[in-house]
N, C-alpha and C positions, 0 to 999 in steps of 0.2 A: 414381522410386524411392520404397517405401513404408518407413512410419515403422520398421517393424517387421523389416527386413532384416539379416542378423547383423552382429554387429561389425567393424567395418574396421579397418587397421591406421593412421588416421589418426584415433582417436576417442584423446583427449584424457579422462582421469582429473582431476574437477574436484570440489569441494565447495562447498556454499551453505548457509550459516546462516540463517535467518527469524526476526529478532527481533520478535515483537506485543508487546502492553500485556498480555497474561494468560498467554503461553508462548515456548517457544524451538522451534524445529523444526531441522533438519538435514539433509541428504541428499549423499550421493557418487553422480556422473550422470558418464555416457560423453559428453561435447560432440562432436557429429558434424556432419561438414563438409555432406553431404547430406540426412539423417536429422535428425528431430527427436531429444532427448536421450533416453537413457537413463537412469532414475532406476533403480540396482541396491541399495540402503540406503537409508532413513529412519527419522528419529527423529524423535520430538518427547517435550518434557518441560515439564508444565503447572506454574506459580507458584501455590504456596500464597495464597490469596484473604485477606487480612485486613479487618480493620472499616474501616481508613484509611488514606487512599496517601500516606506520605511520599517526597521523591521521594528522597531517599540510600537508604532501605530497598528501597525498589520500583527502583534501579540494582541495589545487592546483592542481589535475588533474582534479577535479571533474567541478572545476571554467575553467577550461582549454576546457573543452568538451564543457558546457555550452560555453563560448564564440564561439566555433566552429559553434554550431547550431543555435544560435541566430545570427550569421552575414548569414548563408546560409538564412534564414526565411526574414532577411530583405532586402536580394536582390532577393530577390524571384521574385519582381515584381508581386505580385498579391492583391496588393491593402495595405492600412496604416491599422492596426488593431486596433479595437477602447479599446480593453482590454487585459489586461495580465494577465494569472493564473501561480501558479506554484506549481505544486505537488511533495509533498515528501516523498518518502520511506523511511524506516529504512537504514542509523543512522543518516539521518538527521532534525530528529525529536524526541521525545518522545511524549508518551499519558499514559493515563489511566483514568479509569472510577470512578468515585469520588460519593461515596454515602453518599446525603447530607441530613440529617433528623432533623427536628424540632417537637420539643412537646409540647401543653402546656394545660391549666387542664380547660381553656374554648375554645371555638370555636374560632377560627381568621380567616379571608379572604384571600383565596389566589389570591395575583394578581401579577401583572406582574413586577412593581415595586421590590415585595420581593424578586419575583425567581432570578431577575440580583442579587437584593444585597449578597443573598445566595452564585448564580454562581460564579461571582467576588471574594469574599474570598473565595472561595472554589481552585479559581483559583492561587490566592495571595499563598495560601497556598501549592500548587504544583510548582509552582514555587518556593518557598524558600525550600524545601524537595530537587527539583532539584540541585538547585546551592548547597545545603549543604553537597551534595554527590558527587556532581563534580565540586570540590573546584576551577578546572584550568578553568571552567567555568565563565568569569565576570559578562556575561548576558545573560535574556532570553528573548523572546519576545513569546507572545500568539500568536497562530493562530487559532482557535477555541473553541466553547465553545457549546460544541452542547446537550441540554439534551434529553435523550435515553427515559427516561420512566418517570410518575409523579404517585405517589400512595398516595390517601386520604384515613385516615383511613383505611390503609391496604390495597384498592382497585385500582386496576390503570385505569387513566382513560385517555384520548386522547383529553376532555375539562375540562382541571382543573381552569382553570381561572377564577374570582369570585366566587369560590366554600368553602363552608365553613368547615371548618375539624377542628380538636385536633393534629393530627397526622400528621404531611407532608413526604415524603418521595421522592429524585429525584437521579435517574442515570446519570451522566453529562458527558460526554465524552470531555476530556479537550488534550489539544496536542500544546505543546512550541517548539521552535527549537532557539540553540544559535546563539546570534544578530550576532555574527561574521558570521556566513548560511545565514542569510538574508540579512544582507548589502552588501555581495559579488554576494550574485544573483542580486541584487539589483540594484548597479555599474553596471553589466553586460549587464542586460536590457539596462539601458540608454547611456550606450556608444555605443548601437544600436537602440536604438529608442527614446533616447534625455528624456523619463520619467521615473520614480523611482517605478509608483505606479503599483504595482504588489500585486495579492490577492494568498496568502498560500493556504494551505489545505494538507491534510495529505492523502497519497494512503491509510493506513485503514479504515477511515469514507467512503473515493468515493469507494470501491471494496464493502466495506459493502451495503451501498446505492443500486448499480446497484446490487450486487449479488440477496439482499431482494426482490428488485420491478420488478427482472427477473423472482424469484421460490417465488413464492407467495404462493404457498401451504409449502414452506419449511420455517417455522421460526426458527426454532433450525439446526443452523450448526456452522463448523469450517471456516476461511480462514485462509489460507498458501501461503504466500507471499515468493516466493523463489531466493534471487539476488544475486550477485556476491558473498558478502564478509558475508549479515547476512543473515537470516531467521525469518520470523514474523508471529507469530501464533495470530492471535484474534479470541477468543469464541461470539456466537450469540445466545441468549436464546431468547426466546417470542419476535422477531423482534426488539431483542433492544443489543447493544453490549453492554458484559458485564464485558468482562478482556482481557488482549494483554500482549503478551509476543514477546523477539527475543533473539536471539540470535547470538553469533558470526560464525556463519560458515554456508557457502553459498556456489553456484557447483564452485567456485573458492577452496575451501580446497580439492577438488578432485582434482583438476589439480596439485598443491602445493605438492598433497602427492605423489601425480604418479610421478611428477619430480623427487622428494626428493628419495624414494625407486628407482625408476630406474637409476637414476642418469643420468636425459636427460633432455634436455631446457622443458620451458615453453609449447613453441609452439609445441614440441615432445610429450609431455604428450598430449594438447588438442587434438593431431590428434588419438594418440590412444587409449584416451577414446572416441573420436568419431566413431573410428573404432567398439571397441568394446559393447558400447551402439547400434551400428545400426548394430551389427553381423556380419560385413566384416571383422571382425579378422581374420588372418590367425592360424592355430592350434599353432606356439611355440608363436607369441605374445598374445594371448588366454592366454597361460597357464602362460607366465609371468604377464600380466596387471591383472588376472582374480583376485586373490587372494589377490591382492593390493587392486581394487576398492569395491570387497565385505567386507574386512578392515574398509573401509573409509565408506561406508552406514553404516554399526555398529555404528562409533563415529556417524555420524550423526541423527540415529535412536536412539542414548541413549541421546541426545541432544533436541530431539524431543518429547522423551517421557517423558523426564524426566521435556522439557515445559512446557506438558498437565497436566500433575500432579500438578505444582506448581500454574498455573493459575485455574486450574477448580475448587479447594477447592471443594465447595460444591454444586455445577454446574454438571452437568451428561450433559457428553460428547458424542454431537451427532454421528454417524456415518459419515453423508455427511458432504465431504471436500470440497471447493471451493478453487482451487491451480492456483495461476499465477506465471507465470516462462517464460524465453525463451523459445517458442516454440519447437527449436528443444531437449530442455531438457527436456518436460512434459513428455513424455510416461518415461522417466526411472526415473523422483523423481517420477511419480503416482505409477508407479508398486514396486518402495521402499517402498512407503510407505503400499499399499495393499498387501502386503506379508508378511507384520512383522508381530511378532506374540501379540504386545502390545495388541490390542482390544481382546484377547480372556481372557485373568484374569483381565482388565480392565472393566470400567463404560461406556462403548460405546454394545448396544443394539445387533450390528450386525457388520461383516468385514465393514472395512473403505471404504466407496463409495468416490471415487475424482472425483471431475469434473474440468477438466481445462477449465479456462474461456479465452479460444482463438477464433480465427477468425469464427473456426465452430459454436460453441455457442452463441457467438454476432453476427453474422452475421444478416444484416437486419437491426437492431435498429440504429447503425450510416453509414451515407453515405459516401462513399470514392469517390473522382472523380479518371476518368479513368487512370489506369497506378500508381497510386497513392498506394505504400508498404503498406500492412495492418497491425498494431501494437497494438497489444491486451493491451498494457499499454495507450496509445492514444486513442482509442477506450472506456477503461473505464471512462476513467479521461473527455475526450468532452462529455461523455453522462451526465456524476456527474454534472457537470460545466453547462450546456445547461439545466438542470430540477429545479439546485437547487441556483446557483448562480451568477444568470443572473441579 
């Protein structure tokens, strides 16, 4: 059955919010049992860029966008959605992969009962690690708990359940966001659709997901997740994620720096690094911007590398990159990063192969109805949502 086959009467009316660090996006998709999704509506709505990120102002625009596109979706007129998702990029989340091991000097069964009680402290305990480190934090709420890989006695295996071992070993991929983020999406939904109950999920786990079940000969890579304000590296060893990093600086610290050095608005800087990433520089603003913005890929490339380092420890770092970003910024964070000179005295096999996961690459797997903007952040997140959490 192909992606593109009409509606059935078993497609489910769903909505997905996309919170980044620079915008909000939005979309109403058909969730189909056989059929990849149909995306029939999107929105998205970009956050006014200021000189400095406080983080209560940069919530209130963020709750500000998010209101924006949540009322455009419910006048939309295209029918009542019977569910709401809503994915989150870095910073409005944390994760990390929690390796949880048990031993003991006879045999025990592993069942399904033990692994919750495992996960659950395992989760109890990232949580309280969280709030211990971000004291201005009151609370956290889960939003996953996903385990990556199970190893019996050493061995991994994909049915460990009623299996009998000494040795247990699990990868868990655990990801919380502060209750103050979810109560605010929260409110927002229902002062447009009158319900509260909204399902989380984090853009690491959905980009991992679709990246794995796209390049199925590819188990070993990187994603680089590239938005306004951070940058999000997660490692992928043996189809299982195995460490995540971010950091603060996003293609917003290019804009920031060109104003600051040229001493020109906001909106003067984007136009002429626009200029100058798509070559329509004229020769003196060339020669002024040029020196600026290769500057600023340096901080951003010591940022970068000095990520991969801290997360890979003992992980040998693949070559192929999996990068989402604004479209019109992939070719110049892909060609930053395949230019450095990191992977040649580093643990990376070969130059850094990027693949941006945009509209070329997805194409096909979710359906757009006609006229309808295509958004390679939408695009991910309905297919994640339509396979795995329906």
């Amino acid at each position: 059955m192909g992606f593109f086959t009409k509606q059935r009467s078993n497609s489910k009316l769903a909505v997905v919010f996309d919170l980044g660090s620079s915008s909000v996006g939005a979309a109403l998709f058909l969730m189909r049992d056989e059929d990849g999704p149909q995306i029939i509506y999107s929105v998205r709505e970009t956050m006014p860029l200021k000189k400095n990120v406080k983080f209560e102002e940069f919530l209130s625009g963020t709750i500000d966008a998010l209101n924006t596109v949540a009322g455009k979706v419910s006048v939309a007129g295209l029918g009542a959605p019977k569910q709401f998702f809503c994915v989150l990029s870095s910073p409005w989340y944390s994760s990390q992969v929690r390796v949880i091991t048990l031993k003991k000097n006879v045999p025990f069964i592993f069942t399904l009962k033990l692994a919750d009680e495992l996960i659950k402290k395992e989760s109890l305990l990232f949580e309280e690690e969280y709030v211990r480190n971000m004291p201005n934090e009151s609370k956290v709420r889960p939003i996953e708990l996903k385990n990556m890989r199970t190893l019996l006695n050493g061995y991994a295996t994909t049915n460990p359940l009623d299996q009998k071992t000494e040795d247990l070993e699990m990868d868990v991929f655990v990801s919380i966001s502060p209750e103050e983020v979810l109560s605010s999406i929260e409110e927002t939904v229902e002062k447009h659709f009158h319900l509260r109950d909204v399902r989380f999920s984090s853009f690491a786990l959905a980009s991992f997901t679709v990246a794995r079940d796209m390049f199925i000969h590819q188990d070993n890579f990187s994603l680089v997740d590239i938005g306004g304000e951070i940058t999000e590296i997660c490692l992928v060893k043996k189809d299982a994620l195995r460490s995540s990093i971010s950091f603060p600086i996003g293609y917003n610290y290019f804009i920031r720096g060109v104003a600051s050095n040229l001493k020109c608005t906001l909106d003067e800087a984007k136009s002429y690094i626009s200029l100058y990433k798509d070559d329509h520089a004229g020769g003196s603003i060339e020669k002024k911007i040029g020196p600026v913005i290769e500057k600023l890929k340096l901080d951003w490339l010591a940022k970068f590398q000095e990520s991969l380092v801290f997360i890979s420890n003992d992980i040998s770092v693949s070559s192929t990159i999996f990068m989402t970003i604004d479209e019109e910024l992939a070719k110049f964070f892909a060609d930053t990063i395949k230019n450095e000179q990191f992977n040649q005295y580093a643990f990376t096999e070969s130059k850094f192969k990027v693949v941006y996961l945009g509209s070329q690459v997805l194409h096909g797997i979710a359906e757009y109805k006609k006229d309808i903007k295509h958004d390679s952040f939408i695009t991910i997140e309905s297919i994640y949502i339509n396979r795995f959490l329906r």
